[in-house]
PDB file of N, CA, C and O in Angstrom, chain B, residues numbered from 101:
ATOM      1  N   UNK B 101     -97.207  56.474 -48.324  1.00  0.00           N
ATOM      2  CA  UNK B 101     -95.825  56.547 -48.715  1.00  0.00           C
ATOM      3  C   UNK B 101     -95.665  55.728 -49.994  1.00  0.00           C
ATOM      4  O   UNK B 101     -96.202  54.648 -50.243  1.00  0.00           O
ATOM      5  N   UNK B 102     -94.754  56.500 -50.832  1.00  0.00           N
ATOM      6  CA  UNK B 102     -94.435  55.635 -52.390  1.00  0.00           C
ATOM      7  C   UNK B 102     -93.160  55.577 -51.940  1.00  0.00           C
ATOM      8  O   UNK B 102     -92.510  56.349 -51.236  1.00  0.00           O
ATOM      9  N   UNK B 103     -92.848  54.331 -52.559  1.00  0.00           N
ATOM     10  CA  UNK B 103     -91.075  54.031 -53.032  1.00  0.00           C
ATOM     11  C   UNK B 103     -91.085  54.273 -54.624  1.00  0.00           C
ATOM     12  O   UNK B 103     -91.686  53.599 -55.460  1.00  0.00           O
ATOM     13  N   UNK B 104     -90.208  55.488 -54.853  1.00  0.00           N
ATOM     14  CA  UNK B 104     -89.320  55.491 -56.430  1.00  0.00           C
ATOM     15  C   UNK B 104     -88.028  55.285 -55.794  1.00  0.00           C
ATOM     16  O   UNK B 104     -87.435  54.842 -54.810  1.00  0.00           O
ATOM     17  N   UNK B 105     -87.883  56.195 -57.574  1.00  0.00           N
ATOM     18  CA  UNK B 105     -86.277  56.118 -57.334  1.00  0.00           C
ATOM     19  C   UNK B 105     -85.257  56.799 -56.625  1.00  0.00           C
ATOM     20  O   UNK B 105     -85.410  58.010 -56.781  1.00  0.00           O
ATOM     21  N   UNK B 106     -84.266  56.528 -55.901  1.00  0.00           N
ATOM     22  CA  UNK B 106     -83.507  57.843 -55.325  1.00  0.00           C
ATOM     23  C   UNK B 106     -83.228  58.683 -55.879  1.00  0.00           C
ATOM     24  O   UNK B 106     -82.580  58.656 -56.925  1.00  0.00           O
ATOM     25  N   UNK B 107     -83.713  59.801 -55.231  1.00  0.00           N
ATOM     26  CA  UNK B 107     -82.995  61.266 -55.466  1.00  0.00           C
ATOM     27  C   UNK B 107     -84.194  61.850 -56.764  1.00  0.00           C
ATOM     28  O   UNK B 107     -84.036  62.921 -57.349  1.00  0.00           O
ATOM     29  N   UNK B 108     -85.357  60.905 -57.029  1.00  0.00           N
ATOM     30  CA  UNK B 108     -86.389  61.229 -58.271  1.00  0.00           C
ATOM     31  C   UNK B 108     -87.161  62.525 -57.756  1.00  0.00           C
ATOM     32  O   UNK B 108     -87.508  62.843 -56.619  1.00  0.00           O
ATOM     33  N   UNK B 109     -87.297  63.107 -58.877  1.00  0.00           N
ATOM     34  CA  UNK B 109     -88.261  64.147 -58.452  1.00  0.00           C
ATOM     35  C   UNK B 109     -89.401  63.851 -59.018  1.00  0.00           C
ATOM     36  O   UNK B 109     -89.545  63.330 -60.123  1.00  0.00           O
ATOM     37  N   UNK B 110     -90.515  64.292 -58.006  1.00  0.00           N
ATOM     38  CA  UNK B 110     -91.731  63.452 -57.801  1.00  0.00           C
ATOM     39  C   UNK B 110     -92.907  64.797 -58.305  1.00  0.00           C
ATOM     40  O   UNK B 110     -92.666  65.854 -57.722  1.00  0.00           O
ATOM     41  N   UNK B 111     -93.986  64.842 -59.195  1.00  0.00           N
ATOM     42  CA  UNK B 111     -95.009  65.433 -58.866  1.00  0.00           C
ATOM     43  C   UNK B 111     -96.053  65.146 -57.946  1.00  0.00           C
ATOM     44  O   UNK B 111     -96.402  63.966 -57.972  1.00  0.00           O
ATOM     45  N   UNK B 112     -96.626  65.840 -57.180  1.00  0.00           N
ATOM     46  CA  UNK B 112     -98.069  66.064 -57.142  1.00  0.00           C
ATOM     47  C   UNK B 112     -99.128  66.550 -57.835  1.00  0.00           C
ATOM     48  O   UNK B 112     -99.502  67.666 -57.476  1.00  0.00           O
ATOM     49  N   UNK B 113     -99.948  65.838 -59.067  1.00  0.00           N
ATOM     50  CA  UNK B 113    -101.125  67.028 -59.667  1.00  0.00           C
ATOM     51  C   UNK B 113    -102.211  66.193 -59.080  1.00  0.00           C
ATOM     52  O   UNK B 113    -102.391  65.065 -58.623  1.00  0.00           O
ATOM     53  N   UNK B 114    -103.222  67.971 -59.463  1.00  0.00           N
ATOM     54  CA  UNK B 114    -104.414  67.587 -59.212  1.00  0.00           C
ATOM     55  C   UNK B 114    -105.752  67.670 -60.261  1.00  0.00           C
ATOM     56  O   UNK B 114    -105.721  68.436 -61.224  1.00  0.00           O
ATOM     57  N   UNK B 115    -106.335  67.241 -60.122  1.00  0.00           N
ATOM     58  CA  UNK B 115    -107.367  67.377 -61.133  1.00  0.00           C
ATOM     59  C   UNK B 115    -107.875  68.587 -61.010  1.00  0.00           C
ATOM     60  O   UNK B 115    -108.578  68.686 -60.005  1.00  0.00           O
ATOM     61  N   UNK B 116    -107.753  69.972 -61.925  1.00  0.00           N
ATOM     62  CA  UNK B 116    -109.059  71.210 -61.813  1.00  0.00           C
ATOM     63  C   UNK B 116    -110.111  70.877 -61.997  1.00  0.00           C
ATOM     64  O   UNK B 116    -110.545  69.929 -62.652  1.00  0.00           O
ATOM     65  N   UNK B 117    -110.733  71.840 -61.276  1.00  0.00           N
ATOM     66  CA  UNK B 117    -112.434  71.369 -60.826  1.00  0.00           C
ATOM     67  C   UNK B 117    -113.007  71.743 -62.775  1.00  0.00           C
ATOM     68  O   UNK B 117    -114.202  71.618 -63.044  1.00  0.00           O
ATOM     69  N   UNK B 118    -112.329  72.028 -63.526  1.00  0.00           N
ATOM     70  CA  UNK B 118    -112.764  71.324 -64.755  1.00  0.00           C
ATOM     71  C   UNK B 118    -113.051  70.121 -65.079  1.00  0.00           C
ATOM     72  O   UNK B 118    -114.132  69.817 -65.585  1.00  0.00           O
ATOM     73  N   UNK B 119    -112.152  69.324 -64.835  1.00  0.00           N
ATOM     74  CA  UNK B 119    -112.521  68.249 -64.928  1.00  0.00           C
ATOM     75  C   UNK B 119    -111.693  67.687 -66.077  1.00  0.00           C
ATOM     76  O   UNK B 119    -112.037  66.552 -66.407  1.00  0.00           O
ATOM     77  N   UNK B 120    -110.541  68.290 -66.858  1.00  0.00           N
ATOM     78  CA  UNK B 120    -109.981  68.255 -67.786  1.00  0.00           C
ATOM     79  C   UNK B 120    -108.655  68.282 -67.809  1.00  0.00           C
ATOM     80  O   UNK B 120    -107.905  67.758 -68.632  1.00  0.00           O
ATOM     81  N   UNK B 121    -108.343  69.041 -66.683  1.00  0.00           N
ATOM     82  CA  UNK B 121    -106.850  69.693 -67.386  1.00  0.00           C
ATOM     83  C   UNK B 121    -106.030  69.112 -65.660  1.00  0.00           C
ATOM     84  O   UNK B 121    -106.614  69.005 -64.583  1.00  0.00           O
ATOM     85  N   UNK B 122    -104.921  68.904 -65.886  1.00  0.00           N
ATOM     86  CA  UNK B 122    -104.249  68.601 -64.221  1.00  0.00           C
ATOM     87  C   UNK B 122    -103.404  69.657 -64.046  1.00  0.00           C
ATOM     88  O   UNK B 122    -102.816  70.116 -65.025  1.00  0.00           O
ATOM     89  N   UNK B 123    -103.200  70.254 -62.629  1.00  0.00           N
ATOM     90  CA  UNK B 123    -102.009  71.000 -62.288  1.00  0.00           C
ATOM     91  C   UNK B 123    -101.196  70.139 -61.377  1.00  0.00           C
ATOM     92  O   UNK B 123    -101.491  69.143 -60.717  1.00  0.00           O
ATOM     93  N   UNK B 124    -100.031  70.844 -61.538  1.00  0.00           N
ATOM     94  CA  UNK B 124     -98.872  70.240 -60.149  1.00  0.00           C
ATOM     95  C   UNK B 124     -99.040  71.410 -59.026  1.00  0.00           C
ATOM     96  O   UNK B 124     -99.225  72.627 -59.049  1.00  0.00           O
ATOM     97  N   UNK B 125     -98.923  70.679 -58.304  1.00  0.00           N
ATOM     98  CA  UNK B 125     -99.338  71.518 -56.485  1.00  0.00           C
ATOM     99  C   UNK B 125     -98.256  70.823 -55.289  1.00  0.00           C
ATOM    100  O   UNK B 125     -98.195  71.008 -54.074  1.00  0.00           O
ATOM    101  N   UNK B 126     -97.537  70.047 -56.107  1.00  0.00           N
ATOM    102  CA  UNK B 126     -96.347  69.776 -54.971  1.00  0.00           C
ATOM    103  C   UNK B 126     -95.562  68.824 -56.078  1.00  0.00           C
ATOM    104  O   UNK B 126     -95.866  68.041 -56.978  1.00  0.00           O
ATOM    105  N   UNK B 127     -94.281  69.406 -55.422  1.00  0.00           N
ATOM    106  CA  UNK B 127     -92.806  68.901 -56.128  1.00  0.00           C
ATOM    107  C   UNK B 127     -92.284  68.490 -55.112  1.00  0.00           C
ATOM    108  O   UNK B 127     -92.402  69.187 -54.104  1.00  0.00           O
ATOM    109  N   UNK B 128     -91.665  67.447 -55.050  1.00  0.00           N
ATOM    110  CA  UNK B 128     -90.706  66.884 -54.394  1.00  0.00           C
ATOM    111  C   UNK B 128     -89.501  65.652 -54.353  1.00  0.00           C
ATOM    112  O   UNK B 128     -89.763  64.552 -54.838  1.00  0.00           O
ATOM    113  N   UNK B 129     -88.556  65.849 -53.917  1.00  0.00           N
ATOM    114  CA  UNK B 129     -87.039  65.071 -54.645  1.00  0.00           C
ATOM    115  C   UNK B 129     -87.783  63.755 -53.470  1.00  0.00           C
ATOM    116  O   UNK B 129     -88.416  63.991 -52.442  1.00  0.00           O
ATOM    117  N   UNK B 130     -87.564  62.886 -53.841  1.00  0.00           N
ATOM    118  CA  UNK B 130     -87.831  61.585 -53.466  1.00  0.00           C
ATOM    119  C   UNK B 130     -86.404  61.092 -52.434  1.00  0.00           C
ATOM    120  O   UNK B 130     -85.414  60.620 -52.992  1.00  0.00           O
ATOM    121  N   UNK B 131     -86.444  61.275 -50.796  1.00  0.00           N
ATOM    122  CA  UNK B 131     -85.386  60.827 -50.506  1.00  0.00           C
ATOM    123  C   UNK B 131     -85.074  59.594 -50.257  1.00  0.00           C
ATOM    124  O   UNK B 131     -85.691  58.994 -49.377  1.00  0.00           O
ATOM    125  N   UNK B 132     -83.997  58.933 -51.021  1.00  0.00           N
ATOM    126  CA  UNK B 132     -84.047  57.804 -50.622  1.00  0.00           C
ATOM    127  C   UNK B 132     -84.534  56.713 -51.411  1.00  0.00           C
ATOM    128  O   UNK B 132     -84.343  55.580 -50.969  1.00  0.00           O
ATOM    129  N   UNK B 133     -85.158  56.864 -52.555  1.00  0.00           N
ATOM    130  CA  UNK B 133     -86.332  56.412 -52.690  1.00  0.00           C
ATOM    131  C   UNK B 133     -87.854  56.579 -52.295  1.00  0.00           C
ATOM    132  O   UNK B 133     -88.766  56.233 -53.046  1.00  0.00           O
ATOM    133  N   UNK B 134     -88.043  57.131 -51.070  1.00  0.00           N
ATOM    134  CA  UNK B 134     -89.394  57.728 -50.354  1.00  0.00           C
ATOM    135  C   UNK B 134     -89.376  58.553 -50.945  1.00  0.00           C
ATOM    136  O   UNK B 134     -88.505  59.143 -51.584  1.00  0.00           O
ATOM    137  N   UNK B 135     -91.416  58.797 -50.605  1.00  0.00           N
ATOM    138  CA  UNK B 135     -91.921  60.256 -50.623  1.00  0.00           C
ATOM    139  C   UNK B 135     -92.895  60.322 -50.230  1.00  0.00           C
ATOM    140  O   UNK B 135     -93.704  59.586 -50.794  1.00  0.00           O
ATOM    141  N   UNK B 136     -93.302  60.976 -49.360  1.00  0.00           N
ATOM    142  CA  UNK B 136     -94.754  61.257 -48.618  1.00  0.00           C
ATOM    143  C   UNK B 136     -94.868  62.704 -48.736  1.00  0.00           C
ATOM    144  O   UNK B 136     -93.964  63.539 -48.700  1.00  0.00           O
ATOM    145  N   UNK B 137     -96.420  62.906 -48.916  1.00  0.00           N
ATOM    146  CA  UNK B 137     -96.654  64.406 -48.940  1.00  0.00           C
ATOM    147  C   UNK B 137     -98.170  64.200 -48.556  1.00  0.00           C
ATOM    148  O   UNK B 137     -98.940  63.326 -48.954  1.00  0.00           O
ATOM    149  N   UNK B 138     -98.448  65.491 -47.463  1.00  0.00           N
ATOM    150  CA  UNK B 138     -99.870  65.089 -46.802  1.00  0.00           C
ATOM    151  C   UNK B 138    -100.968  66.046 -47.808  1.00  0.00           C
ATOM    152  O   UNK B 138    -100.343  66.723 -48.624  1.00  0.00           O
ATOM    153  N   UNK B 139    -101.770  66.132 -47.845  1.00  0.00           N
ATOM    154  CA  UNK B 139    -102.973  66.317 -48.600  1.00  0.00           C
ATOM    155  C   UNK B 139    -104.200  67.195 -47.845  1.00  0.00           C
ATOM    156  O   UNK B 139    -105.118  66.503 -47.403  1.00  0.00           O
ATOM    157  N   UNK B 140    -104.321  68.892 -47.626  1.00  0.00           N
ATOM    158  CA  UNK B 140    -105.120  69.360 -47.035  1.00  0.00           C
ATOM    159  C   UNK B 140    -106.454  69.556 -47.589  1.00  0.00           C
ATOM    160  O   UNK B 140    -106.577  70.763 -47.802  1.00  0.00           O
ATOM    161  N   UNK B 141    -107.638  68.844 -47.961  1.00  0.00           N
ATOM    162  CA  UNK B 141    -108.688  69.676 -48.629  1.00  0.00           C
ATOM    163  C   UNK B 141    -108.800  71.287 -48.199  1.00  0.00           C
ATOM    164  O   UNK B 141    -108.347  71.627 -47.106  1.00  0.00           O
ATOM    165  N   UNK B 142    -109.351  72.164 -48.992  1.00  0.00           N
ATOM    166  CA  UNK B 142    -109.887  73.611 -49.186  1.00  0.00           C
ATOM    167  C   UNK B 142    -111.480  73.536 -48.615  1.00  0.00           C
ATOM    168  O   UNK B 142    -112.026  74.217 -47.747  1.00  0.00           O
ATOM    169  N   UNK B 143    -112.019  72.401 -49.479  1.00  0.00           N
ATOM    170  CA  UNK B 143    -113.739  72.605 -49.181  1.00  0.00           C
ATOM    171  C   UNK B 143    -114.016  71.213 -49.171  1.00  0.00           C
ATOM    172  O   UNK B 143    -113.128  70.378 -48.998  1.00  0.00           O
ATOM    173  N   UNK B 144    -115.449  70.872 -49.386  1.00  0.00           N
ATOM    174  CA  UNK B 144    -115.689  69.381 -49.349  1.00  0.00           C
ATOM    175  C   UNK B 144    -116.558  69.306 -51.045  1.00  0.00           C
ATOM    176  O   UNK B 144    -117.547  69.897 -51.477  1.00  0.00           O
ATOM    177  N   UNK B 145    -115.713  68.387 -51.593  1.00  0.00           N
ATOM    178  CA  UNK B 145    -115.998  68.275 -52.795  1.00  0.00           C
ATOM    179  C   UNK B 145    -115.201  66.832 -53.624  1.00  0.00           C
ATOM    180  O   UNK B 145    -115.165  66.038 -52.683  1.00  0.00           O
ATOM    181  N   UNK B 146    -114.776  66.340 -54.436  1.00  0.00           N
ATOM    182  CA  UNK B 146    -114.353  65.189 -55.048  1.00  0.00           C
ATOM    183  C   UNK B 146    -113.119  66.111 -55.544  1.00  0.00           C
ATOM    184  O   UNK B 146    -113.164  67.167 -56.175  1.00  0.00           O
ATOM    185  N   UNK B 147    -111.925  65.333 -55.030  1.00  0.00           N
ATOM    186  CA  UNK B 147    -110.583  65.396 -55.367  1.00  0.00           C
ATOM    187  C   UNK B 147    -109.539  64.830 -56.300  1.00  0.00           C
ATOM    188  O   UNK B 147    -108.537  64.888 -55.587  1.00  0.00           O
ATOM    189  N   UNK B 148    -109.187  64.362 -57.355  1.00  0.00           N
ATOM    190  CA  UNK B 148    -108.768  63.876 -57.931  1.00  0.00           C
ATOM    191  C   UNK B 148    -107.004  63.876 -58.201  1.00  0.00           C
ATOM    192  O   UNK B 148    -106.486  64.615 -59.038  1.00  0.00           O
ATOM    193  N   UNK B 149    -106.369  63.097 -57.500  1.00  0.00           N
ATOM    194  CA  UNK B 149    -104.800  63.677 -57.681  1.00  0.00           C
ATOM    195  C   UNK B 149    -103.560  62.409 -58.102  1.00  0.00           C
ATOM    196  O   UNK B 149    -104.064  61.346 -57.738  1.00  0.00           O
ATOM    197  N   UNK B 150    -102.782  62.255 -58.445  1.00  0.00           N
ATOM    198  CA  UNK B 150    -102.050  61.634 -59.601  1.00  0.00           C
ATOM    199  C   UNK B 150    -100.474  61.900 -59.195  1.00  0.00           C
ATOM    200  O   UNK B 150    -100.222  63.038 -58.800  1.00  0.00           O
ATOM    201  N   UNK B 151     -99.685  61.210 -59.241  1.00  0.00           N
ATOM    202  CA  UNK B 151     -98.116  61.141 -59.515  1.00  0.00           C
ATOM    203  C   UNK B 151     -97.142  61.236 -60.392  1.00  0.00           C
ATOM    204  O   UNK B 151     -97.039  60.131 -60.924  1.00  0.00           O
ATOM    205  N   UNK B 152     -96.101  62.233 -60.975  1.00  0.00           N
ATOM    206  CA  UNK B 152     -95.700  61.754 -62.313  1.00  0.00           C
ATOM    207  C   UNK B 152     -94.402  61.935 -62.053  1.00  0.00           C
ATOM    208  O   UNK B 152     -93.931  62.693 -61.204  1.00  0.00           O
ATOM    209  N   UNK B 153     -93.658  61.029 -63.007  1.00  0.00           N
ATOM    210  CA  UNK B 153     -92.410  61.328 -62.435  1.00  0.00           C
ATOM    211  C   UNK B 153     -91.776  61.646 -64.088  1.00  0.00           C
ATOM    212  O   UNK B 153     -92.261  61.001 -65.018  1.00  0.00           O
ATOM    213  N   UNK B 154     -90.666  62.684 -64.360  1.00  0.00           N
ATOM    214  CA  UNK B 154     -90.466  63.093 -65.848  1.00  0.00           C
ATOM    215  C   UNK B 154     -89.701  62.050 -66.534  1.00  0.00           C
ATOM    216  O   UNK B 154     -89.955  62.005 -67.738  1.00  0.00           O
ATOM    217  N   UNK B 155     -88.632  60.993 -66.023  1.00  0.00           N
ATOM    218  CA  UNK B 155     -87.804  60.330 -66.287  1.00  0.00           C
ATOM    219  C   UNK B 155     -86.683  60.632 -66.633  1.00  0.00           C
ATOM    220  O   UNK B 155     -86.912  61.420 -67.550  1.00  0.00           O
ATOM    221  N   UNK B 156     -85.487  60.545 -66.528  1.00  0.00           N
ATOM    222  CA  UNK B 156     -83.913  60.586 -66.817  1.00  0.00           C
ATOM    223  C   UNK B 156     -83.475  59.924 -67.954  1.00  0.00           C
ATOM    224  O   UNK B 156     -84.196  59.424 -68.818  1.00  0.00           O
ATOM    225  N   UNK B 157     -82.154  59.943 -67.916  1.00  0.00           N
ATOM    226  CA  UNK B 157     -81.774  58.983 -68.926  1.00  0.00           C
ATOM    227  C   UNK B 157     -81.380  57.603 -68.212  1.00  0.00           C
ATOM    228  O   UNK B 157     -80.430  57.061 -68.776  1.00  0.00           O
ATOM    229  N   UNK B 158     -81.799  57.022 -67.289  1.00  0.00           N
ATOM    230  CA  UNK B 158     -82.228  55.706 -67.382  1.00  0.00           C
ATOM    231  C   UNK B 158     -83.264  55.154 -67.545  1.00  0.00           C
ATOM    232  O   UNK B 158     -83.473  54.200 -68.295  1.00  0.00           O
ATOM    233  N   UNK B 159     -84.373  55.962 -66.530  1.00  0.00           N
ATOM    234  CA  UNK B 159     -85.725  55.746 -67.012  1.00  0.00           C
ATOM    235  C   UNK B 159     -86.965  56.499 -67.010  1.00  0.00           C
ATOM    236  O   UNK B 159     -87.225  57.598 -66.519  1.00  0.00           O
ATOM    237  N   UNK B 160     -87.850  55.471 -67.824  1.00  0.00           N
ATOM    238  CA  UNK B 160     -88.528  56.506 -69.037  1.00  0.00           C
ATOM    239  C   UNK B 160     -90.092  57.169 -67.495  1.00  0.00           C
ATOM    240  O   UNK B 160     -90.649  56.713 -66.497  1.00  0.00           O
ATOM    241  N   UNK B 161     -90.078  58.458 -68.347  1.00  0.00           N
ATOM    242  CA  UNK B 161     -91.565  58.757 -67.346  1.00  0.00           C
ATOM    243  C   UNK B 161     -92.467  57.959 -67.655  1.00  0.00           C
ATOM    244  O   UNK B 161     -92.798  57.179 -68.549  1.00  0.00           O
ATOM    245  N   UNK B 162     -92.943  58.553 -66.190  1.00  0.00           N
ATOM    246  CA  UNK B 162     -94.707  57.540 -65.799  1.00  0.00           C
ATOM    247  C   UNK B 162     -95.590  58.458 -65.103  1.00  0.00           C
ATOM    248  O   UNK B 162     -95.268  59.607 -64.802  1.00  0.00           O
ATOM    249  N   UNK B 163     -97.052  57.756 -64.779  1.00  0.00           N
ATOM    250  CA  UNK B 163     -97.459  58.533 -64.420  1.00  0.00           C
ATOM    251  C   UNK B 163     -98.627  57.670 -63.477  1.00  0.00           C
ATOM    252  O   UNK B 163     -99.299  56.833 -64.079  1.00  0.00           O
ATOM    253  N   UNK B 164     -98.884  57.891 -61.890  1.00  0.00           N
ATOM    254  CA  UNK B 164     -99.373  56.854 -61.554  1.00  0.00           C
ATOM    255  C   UNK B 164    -100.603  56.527 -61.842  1.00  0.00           C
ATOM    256  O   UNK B 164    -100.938  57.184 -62.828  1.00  0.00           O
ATOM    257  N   UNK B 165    -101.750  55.605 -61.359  1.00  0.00           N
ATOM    258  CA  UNK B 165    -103.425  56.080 -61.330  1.00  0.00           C
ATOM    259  C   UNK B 165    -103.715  57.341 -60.392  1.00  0.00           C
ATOM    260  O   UNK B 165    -103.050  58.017 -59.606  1.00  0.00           O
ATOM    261  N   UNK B 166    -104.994  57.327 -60.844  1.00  0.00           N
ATOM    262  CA  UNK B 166    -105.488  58.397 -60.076  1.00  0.00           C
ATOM    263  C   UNK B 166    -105.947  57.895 -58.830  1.00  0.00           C
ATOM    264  O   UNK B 166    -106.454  56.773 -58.810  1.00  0.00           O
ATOM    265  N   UNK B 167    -105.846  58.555 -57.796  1.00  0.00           N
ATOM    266  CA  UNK B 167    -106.330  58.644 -56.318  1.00  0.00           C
ATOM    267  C   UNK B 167    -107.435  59.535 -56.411  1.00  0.00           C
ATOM    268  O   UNK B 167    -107.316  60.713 -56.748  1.00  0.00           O
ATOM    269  N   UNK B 168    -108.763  58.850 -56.046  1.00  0.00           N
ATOM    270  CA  UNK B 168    -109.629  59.639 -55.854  1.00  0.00           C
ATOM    271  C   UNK B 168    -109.965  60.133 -54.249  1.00  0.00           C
ATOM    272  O   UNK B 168    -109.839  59.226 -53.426  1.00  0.00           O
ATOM    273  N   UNK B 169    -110.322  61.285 -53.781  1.00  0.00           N
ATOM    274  CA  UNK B 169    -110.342  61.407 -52.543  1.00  0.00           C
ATOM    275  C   UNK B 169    -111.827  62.421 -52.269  1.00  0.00           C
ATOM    276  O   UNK B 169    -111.786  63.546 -52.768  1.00  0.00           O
ATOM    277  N   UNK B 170    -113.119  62.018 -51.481  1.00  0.00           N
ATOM    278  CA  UNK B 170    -114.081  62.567 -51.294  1.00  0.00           C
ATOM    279  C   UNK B 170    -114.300  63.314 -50.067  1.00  0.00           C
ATOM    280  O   UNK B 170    -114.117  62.810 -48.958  1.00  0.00           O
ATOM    281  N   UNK B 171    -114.723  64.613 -50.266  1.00  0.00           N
ATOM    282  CA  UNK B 171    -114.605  65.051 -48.913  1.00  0.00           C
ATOM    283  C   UNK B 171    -116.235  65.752 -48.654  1.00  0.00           C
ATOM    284  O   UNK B 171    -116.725  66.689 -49.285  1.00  0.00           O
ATOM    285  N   UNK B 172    -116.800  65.047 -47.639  1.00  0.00           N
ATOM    286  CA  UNK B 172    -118.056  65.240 -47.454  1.00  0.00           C
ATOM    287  C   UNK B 172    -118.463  66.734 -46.641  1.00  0.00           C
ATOM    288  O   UNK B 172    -119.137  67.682 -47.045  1.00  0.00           O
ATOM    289  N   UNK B 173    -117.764  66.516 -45.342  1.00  0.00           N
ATOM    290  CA  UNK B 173    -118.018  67.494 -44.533  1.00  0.00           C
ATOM    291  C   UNK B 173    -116.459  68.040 -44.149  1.00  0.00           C
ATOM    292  O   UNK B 173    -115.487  67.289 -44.064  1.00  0.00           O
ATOM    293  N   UNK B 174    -116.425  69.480 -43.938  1.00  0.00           N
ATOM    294  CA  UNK B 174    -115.229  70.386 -43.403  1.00  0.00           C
ATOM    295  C   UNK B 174    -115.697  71.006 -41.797  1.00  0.00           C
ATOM    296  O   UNK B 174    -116.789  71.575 -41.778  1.00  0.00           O
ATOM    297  N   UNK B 175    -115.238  70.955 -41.001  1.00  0.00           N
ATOM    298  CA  UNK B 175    -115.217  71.493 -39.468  1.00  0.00           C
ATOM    299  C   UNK B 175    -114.489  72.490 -40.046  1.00  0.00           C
ATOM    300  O   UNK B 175    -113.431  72.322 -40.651  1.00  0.00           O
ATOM    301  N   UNK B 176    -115.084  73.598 -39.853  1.00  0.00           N
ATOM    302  CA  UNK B 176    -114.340  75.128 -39.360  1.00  0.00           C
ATOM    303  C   UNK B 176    -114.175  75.649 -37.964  1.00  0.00           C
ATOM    304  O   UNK B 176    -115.050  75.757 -37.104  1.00  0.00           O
ATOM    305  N   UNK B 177    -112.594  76.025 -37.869  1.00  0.00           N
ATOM    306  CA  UNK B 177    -112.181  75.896 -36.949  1.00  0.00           C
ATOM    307  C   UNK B 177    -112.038  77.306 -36.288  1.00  0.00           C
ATOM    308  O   UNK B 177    -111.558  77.413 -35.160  1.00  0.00           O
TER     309      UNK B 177
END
């Protein structure tokens, strides 16, 4: 869970398996200040994903570090 700002709208990107370029893969209005969003891997591989928020006219965008996330093995179900 992050605390921003209320009512902020929040990205989710992720790193393409380029290795270069980021997409957004989840949007979401920050309630409250909160925001949680859960995270399904596809396959098992190195994940790379990031926060940005655009900023208003009070304040200016940001953008968080990166979260790296490794996924070794997948159970198919």
């Amino acid at each position: 869970m992050v605390t921003v700002f209320p009512n902020a709208t929040i990205n989710l990107q992720s790193m393409n398996a380029d290795g270069g370029t980021w997409r957004t893969v989840a949007t979401q209005i920050a309630d409250g200040g909160l925001f949680t969003m859960a995270l399904t891997p596809s396959a098992a591989r190195v994940y790379k994903y990031r926060v940005t928020y655009d900023g208003d006219g009070q304040y200016a965008p940001a953008i968080s570090n990166i979260v790296t996330l490794i996924v070794t093995n997948m159970i198919i179900s």
